[in-house]
Biopython code that builds the backbone (N, CA, C, O; Angstrom):
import numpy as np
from Bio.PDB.StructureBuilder import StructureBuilder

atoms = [
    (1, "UNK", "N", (9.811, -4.219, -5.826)),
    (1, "UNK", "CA", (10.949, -5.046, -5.488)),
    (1, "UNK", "C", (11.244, -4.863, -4.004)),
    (1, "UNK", "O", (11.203, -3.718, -3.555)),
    (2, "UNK", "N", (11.460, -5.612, -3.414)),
    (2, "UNK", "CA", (12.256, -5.582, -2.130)),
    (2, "UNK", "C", (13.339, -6.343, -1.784)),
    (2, "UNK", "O", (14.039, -6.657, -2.747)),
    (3, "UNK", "N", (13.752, -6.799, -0.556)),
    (3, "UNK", "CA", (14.968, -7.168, -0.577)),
    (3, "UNK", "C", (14.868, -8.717, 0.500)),
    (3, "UNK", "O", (14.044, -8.712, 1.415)),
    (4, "UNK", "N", (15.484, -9.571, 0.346)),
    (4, "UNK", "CA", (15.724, -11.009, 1.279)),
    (4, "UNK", "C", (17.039, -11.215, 1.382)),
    (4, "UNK", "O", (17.985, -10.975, 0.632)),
    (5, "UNK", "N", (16.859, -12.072, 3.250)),
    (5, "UNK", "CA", (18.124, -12.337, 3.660)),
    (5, "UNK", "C", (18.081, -13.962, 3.192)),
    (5, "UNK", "O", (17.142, -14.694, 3.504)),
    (6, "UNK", "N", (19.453, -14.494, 2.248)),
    (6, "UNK", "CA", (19.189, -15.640, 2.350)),
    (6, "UNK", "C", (19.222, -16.449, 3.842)),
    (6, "UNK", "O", (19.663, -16.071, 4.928)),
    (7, "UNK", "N", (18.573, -17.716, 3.441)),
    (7, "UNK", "CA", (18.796, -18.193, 4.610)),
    (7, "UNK", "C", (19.256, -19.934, 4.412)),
    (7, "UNK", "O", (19.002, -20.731, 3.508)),
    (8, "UNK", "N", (20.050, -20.077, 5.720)),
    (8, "UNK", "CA", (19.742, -21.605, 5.251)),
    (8, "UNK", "C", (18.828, -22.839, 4.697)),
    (8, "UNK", "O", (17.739, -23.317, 5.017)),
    (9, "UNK", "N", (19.993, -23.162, 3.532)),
    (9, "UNK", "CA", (18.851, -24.539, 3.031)),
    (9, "UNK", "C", (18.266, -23.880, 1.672)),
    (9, "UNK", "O", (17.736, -24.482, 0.738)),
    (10, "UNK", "N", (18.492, -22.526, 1.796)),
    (10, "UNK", "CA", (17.869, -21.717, 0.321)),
    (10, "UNK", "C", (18.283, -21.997, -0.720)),
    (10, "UNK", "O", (19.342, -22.590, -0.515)),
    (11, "UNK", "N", (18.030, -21.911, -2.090)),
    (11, "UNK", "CA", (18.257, -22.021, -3.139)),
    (11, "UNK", "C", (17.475, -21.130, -4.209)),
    (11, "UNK", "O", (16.252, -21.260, -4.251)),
    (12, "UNK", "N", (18.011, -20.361, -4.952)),
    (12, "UNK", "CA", (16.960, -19.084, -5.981)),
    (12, "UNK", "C", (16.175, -20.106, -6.712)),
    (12, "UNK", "O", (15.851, -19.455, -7.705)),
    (13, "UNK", "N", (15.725, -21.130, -6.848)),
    (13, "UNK", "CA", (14.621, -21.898, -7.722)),
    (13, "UNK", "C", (13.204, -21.650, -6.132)),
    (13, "UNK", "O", (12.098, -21.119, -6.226)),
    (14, "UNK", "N", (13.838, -22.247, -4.912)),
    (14, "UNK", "CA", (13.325, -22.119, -3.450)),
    (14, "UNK", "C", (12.682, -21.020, -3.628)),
    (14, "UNK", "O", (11.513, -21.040, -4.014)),
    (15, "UNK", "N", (13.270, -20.006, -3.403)),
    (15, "UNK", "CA", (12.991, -18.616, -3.377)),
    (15, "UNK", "C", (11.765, -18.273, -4.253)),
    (15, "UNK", "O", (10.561, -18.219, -4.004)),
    (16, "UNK", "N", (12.560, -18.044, -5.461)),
    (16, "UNK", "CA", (11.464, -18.017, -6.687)),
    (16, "UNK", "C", (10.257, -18.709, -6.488)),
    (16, "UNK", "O", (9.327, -18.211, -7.122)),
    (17, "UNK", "N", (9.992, -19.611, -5.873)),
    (17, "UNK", "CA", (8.683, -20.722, -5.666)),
    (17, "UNK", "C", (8.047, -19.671, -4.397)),
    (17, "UNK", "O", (6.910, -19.228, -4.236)),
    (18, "UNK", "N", (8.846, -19.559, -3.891)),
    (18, "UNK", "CA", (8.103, -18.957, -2.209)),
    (18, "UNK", "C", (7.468, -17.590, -2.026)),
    (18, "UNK", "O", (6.622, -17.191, -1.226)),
    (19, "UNK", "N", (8.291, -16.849, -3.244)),
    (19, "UNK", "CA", (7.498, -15.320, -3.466)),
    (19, "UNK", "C", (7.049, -15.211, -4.998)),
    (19, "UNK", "O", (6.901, -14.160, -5.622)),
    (20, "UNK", "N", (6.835, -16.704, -5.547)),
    (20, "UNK", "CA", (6.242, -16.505, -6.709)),
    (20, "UNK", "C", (6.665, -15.715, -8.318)),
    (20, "UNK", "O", (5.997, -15.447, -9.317)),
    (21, "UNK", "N", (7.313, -15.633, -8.151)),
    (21, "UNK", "CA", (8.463, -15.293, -9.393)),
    (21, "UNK", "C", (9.108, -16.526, -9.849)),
    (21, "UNK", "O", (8.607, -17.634, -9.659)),
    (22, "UNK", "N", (10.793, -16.233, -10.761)),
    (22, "UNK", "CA", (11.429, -16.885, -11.550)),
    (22, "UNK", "C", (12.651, -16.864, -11.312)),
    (22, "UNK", "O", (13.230, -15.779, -11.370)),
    (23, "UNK", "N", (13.334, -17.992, -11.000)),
    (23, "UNK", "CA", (14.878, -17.514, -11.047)),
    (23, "UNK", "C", (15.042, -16.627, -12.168)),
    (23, "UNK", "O", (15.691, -15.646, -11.805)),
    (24, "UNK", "N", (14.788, -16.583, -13.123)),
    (24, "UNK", "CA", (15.105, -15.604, -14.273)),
    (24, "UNK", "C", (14.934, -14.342, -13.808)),
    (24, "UNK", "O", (15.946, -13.785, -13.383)),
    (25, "UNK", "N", (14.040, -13.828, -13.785)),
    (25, "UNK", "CA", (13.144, -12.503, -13.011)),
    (25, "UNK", "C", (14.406, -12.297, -11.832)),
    (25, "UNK", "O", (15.168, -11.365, -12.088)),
    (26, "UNK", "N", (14.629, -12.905, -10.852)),
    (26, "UNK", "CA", (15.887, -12.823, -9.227)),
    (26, "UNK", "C", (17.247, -12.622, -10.511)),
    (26, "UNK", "O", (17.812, -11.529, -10.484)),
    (27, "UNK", "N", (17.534, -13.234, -11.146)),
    (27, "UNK", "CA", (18.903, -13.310, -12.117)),
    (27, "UNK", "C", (18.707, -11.855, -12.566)),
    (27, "UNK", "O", (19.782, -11.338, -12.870)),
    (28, "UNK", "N", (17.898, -11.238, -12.664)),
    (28, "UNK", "CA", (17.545, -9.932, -13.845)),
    (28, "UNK", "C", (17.779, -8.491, -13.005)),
    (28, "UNK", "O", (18.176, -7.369, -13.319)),
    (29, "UNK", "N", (17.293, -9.165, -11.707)),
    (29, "UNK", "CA", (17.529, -7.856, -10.827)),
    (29, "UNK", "C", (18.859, -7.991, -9.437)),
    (29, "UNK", "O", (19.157, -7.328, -8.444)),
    (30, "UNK", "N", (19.217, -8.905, -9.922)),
    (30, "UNK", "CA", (20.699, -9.205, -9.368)),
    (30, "UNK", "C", (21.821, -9.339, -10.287)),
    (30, "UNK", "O", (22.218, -10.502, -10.352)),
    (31, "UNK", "N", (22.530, -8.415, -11.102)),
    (31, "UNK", "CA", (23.441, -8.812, -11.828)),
    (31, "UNK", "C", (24.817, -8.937, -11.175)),
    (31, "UNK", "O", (25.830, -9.138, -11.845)),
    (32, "UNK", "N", (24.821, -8.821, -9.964)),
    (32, "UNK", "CA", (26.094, -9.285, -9.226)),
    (32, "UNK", "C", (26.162, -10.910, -9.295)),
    (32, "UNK", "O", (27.176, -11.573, -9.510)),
    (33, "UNK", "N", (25.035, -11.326, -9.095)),
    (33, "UNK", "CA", (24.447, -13.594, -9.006)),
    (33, "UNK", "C", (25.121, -13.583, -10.595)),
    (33, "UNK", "O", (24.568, -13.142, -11.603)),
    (34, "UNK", "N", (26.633, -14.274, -10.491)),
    (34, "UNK", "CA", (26.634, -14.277, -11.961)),
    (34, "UNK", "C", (26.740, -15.780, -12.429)),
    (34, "UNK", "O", (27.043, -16.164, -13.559)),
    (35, "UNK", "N", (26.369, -16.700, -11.121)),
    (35, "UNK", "CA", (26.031, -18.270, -11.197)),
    (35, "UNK", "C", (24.867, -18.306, -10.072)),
    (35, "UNK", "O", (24.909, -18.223, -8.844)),
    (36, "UNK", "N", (23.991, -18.435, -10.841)),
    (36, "UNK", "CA", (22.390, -19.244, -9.951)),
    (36, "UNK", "C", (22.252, -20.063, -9.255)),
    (36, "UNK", "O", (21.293, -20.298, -8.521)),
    (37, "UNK", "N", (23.712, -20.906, -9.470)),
    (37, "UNK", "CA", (23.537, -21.851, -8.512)),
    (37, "UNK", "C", (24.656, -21.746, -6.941)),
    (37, "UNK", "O", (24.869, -22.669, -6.154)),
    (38, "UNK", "N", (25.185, -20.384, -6.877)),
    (38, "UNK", "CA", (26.011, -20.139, -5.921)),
    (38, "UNK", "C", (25.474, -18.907, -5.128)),
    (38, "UNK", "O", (25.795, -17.832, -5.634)),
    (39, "UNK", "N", (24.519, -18.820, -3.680)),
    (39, "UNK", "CA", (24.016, -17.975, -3.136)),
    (39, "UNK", "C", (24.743, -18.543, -1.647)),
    (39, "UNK", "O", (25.042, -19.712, -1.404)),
    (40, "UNK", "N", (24.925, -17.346, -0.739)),
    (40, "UNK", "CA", (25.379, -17.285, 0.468)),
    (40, "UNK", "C", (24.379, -17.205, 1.175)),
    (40, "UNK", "O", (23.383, -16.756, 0.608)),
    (41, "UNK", "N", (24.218, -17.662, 2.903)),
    (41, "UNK", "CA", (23.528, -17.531, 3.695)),
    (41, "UNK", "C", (23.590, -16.486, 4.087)),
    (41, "UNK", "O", (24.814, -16.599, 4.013)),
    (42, "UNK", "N", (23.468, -15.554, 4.441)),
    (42, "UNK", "CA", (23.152, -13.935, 4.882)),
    (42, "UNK", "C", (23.428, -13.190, 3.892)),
    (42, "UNK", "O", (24.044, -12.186, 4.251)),
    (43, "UNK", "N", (23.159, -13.273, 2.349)),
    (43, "UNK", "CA", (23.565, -12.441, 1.446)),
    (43, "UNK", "C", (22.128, -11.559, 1.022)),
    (43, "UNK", "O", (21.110, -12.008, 1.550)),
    (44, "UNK", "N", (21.995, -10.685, 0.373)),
    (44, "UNK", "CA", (20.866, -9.977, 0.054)),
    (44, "UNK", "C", (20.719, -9.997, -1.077)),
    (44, "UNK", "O", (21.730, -9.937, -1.777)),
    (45, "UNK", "N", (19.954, -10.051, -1.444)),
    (45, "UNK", "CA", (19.362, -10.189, -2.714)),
    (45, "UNK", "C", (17.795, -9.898, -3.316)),
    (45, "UNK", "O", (16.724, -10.342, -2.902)),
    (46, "UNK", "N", (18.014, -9.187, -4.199)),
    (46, "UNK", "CA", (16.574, -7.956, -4.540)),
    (46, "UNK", "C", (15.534, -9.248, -4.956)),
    (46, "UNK", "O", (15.964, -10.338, -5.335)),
    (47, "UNK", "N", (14.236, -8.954, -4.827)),
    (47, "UNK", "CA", (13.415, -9.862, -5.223)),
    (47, "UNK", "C", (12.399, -9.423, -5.882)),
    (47, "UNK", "O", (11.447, -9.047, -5.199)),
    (48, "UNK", "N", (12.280, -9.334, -7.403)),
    (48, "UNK", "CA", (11.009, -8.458, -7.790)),
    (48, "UNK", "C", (9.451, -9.043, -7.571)),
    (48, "UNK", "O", (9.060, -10.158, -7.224)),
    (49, "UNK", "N", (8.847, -8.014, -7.864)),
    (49, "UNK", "CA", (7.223, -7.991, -7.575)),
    (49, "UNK", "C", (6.512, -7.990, -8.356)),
    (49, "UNK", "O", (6.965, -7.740, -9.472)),
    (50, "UNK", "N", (4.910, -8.280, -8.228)),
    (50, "UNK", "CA", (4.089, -8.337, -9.340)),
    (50, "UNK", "C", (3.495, -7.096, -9.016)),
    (50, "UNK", "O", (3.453, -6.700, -7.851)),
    (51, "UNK", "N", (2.929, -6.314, -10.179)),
    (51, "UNK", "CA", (2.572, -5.301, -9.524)),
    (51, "UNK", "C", (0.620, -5.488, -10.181)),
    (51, "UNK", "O", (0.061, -5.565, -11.275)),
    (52, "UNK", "N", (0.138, -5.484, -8.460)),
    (52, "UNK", "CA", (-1.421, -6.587, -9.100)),
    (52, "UNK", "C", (-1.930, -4.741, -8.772)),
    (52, "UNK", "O", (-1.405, -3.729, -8.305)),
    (53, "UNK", "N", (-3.606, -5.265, -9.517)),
    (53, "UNK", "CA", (-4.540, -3.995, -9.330)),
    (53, "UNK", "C", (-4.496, -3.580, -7.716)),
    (53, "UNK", "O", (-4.134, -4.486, -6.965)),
    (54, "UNK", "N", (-4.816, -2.344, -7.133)),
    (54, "UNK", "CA", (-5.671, -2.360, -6.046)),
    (54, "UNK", "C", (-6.957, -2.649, -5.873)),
    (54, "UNK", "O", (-7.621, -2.504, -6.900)),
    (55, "UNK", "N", (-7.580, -3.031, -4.874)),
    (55, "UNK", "CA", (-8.906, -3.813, -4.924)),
    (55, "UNK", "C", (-9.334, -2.487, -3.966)),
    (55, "UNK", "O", (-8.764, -1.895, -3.049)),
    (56, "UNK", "N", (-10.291, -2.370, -4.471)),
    (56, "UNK", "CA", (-11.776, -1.615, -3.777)),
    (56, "UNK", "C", (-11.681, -1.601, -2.517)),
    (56, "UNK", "O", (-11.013, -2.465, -1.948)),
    (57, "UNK", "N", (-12.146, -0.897, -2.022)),
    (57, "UNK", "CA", (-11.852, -0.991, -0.529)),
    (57, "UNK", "C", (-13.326, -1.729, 0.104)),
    (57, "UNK", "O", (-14.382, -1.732, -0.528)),
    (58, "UNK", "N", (-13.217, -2.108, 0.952)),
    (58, "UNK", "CA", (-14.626, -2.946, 1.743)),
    (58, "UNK", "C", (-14.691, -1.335, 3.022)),
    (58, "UNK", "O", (-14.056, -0.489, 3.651)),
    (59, "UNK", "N", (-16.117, -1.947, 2.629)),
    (59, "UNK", "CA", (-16.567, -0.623, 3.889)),
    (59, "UNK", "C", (-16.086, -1.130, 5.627)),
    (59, "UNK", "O", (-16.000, -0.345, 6.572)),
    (60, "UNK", "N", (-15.869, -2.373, 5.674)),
    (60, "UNK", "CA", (-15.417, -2.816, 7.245)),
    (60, "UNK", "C", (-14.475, -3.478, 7.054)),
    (60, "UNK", "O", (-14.697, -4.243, 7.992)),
    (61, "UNK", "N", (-13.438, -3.916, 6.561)),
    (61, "UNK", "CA", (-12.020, -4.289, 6.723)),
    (61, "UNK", "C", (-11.630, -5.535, 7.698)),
    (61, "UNK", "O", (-11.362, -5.342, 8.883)),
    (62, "UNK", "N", (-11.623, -6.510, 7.249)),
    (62, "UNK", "CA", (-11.162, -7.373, 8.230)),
    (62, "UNK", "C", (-9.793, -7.341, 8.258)),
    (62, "UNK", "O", (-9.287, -7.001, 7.188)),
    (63, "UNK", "N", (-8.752, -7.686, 9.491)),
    (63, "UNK", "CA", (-7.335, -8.491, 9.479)),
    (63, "UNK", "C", (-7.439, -9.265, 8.725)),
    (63, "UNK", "O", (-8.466, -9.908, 8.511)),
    (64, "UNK", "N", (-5.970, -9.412, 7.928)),
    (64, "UNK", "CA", (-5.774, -10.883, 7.413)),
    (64, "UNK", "C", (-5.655, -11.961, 8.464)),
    (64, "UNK", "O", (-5.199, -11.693, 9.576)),
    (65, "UNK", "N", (-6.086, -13.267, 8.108)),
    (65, "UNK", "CA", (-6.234, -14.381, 8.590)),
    (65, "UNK", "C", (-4.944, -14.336, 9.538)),
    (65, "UNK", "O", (-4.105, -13.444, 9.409)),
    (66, "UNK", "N", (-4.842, -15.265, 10.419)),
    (66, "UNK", "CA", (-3.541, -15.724, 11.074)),
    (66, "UNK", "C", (-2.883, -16.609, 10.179)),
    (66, "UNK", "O", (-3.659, -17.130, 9.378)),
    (67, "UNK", "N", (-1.928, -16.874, 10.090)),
    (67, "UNK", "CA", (-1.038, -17.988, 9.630)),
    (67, "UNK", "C", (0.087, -17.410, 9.799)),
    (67, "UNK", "O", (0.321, -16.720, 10.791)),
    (68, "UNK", "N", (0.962, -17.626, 8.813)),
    (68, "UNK", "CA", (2.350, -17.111, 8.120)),
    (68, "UNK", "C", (2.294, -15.715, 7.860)),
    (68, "UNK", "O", (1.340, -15.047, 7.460)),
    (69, "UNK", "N", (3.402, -15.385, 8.131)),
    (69, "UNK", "CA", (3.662, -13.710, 7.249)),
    (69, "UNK", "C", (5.307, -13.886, 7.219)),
    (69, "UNK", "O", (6.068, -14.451, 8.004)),
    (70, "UNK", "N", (5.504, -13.274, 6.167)),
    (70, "UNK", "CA", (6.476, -12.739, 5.642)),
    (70, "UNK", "C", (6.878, -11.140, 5.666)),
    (70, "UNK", "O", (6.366, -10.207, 5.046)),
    (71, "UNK", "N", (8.152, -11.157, 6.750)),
    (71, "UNK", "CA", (8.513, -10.079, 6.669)),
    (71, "UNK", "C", (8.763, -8.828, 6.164)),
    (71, "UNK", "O", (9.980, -8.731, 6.004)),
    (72, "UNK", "N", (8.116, -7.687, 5.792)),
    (72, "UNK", "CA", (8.300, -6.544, 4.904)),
    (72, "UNK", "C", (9.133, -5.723, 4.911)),
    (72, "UNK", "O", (8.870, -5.243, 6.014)),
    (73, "UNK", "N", (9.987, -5.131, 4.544)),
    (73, "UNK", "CA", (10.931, -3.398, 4.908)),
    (73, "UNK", "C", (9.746, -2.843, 5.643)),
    (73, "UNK", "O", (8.541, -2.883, 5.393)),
    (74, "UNK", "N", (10.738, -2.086, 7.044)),
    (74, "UNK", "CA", (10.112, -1.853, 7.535)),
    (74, "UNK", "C", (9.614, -2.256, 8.790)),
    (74, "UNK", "O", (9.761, -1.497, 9.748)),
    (75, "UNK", "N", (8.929, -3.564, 8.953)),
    (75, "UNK", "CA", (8.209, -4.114, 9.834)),
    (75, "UNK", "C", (8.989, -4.444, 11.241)),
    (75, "UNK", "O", (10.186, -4.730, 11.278)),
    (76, "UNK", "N", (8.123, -4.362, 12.409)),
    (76, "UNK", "CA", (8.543, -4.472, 13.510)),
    (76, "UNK", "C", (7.786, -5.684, 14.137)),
    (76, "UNK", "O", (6.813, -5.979, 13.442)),
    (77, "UNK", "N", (7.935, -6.487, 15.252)),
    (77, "UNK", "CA", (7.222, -7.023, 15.508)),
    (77, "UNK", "C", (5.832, -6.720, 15.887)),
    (77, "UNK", "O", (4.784, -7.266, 15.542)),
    (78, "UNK", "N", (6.122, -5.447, 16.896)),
    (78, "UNK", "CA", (4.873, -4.325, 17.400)),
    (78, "UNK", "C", (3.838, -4.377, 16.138)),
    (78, "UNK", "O", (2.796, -5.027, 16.052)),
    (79, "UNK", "N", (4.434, -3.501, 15.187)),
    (79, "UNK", "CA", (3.686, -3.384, 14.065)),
    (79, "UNK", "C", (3.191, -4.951, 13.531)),
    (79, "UNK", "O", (1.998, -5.248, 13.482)),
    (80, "UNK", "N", (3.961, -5.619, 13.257)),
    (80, "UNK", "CA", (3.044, -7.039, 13.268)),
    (80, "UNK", "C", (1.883, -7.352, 14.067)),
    (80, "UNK", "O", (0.656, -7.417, 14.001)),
    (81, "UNK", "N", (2.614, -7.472, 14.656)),
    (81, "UNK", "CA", (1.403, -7.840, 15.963)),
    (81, "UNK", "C", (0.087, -6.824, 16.171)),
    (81, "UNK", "O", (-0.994, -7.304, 16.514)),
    (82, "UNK", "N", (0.249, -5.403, 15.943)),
    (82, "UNK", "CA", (-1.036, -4.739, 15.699)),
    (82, "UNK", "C", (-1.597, -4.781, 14.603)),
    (82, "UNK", "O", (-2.796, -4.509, 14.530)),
    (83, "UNK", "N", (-0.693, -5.216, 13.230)),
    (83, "UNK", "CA", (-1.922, -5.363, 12.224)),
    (83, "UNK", "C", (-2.403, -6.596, 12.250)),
    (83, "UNK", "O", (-3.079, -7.006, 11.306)),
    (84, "UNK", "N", (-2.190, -7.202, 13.093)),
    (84, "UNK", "CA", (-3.303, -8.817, 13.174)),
    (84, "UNK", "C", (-3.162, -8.668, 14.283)),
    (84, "UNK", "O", (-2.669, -9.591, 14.930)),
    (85, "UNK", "N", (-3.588, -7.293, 15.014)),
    (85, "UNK", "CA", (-4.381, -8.042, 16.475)),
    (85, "UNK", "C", (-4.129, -9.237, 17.091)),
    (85, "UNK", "O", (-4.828, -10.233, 17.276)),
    (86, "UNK", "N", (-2.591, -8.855, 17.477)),
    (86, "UNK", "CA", (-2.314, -9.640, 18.535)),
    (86, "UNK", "C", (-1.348, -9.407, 19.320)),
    (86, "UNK", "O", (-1.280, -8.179, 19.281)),
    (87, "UNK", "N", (-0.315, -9.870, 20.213)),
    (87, "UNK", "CA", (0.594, -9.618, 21.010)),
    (87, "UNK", "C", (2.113, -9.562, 20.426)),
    (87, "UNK", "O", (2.112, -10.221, 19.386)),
    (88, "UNK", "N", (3.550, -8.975, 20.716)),
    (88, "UNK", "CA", (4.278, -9.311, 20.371)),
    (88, "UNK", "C", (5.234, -10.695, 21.309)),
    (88, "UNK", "O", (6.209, -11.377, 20.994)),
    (89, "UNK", "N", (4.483, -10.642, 22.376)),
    (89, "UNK", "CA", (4.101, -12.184, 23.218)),
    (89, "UNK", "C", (4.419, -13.019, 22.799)),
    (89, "UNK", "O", (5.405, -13.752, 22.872)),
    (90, "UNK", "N", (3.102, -12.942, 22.033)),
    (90, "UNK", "CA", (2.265, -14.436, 21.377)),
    (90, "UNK", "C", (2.656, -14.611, 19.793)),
    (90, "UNK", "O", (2.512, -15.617, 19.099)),
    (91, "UNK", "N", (3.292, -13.093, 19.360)),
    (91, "UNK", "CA", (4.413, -13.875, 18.249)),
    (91, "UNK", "C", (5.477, -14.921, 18.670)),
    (91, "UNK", "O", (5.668, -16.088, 18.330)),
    (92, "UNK", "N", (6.132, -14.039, 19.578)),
    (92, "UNK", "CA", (7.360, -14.588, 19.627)),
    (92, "UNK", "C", (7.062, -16.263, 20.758)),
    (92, "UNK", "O", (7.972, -17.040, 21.045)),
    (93, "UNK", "N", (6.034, -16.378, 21.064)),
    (93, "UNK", "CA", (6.006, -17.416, 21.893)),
    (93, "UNK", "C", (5.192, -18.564, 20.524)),
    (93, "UNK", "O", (4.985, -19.766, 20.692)),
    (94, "UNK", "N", (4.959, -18.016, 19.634)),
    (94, "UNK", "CA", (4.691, -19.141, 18.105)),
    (94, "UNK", "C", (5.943, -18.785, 17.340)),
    (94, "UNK", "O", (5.562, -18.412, 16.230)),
    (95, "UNK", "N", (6.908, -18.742, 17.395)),
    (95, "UNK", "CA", (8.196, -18.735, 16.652)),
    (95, "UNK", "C", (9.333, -18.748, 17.684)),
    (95, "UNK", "O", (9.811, -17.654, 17.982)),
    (96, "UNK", "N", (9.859, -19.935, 18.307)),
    (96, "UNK", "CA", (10.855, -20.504, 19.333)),
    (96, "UNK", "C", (11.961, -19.715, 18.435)),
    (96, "UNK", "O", (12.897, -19.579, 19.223)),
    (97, "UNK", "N", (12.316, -19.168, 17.289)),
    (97, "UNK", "CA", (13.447, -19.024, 16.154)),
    (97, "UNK", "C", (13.845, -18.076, 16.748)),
    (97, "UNK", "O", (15.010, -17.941, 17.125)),
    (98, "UNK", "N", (12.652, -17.026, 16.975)),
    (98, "UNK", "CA", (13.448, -15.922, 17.188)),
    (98, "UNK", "C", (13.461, -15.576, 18.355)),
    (98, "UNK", "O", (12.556, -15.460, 19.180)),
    (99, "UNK", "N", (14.837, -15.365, 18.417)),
    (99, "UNK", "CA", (15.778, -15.366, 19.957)),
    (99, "UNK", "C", (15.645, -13.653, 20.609)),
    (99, "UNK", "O", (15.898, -13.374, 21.781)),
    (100, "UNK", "N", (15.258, -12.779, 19.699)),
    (100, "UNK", "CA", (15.471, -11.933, 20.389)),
    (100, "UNK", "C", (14.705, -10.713, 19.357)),
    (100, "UNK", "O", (15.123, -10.292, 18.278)),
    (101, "UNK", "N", (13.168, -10.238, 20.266)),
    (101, "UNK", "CA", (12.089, -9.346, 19.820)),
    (101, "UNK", "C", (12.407, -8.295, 18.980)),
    (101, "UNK", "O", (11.659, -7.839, 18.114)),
    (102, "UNK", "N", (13.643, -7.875, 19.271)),
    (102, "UNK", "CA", (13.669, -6.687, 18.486)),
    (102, "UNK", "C", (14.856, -7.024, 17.292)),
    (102, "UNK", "O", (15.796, -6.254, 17.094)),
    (103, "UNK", "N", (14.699, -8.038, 16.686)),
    (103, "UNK", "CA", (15.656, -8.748, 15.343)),
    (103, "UNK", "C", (14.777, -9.389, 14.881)),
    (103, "UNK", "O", (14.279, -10.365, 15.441)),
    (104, "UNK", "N", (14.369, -8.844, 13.540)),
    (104, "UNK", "CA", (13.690, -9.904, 12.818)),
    (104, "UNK", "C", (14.221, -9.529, 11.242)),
    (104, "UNK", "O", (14.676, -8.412, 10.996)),
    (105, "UNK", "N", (14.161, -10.108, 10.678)),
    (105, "UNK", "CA", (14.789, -9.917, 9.019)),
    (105, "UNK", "C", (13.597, -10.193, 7.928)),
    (105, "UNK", "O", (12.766, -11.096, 7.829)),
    (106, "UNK", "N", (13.925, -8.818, 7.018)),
    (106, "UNK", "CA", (13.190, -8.700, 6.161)),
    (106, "UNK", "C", (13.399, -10.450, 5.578)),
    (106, "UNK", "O", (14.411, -11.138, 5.716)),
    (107, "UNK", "N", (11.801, -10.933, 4.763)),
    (107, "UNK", "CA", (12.053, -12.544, 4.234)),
    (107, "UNK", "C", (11.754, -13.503, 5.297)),
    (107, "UNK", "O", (11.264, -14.628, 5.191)),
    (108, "UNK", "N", (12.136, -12.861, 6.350)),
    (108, "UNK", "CA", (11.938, -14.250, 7.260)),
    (108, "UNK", "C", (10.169, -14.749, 7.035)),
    (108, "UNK", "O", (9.239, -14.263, 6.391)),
    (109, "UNK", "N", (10.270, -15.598, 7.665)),
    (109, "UNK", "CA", (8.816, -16.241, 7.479)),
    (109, "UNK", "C", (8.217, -16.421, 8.885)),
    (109, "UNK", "O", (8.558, -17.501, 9.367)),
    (110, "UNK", "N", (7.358, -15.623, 9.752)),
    (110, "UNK", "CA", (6.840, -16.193, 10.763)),
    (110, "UNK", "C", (5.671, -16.558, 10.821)),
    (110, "UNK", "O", (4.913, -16.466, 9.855)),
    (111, "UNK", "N", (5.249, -17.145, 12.233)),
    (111, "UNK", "CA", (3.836, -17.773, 12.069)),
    (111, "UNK", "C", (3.315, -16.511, 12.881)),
    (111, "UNK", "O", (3.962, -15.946, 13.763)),
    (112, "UNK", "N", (2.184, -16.195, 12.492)),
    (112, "UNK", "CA", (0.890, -15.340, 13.174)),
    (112, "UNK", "C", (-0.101, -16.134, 14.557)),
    (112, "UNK", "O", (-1.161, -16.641, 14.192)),
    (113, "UNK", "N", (0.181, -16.206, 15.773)),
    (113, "UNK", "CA", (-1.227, -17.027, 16.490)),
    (113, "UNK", "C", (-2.218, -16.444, 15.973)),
    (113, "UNK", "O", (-3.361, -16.789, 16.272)),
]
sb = StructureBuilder()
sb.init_structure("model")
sb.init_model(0)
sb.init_chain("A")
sb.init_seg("    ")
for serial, (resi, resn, name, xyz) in enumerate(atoms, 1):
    if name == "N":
        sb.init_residue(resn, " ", resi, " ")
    sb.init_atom(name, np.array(xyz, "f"), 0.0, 1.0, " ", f" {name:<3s}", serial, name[0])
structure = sb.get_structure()
């Protein structure tokens, strides 16, 4: 489980679609949400997980692809940016959003160059 900031425009059906779960499943580990259909913009809210096998390890390891990532507990941009080999630059110069390098929120969604 971890945790998301809502954000604007969200909705827990949204959500549920975007990290692959159920509003039911978000309802189960939020018993404060005591209407599904009433979430705040900066509110937190636990989001459970699937919990998949670990896979084998490969003897040479690639980075994941560029695209999207989703923010983890934890994560920094630095640390972003070194596990896909790249700049915290050239994050923040592919995401105009974020105003300022050292704020980023668990959930958010950025793009990877």
């Amino acid at each position: 489980m971890f945790q998301y900031v809502v954000q604007p425009g969200d909705t827990l059906t949204a959500i549920a679609r975007r990290f692959g779960t159920t509003v039911s499943a978000i309802l189960a580990v939020n018993p404060r949400i005591t209407n599904p259909d009433i979430i705040f913009i900066g509110q937190i809210i636990n989001i459970p997980t699937r919990v998949t096998p670990t896979p084998t390890p490969t003897p040479t390891p690639t980075p994941p692809a560029p695209g999207r990532y989703i923010v983890q507990p934890g994560d920094t941009l630095f640390l972003i940016a070194r596990r896909f080999g790249t700049t915290v630059a050239a994050i923040v110069a592919a995401n105009p959003q974020i105003t300022d390098p050292n704020v980023i929120f668990i959930g958010q969604i950025i793009n990877i160059p």
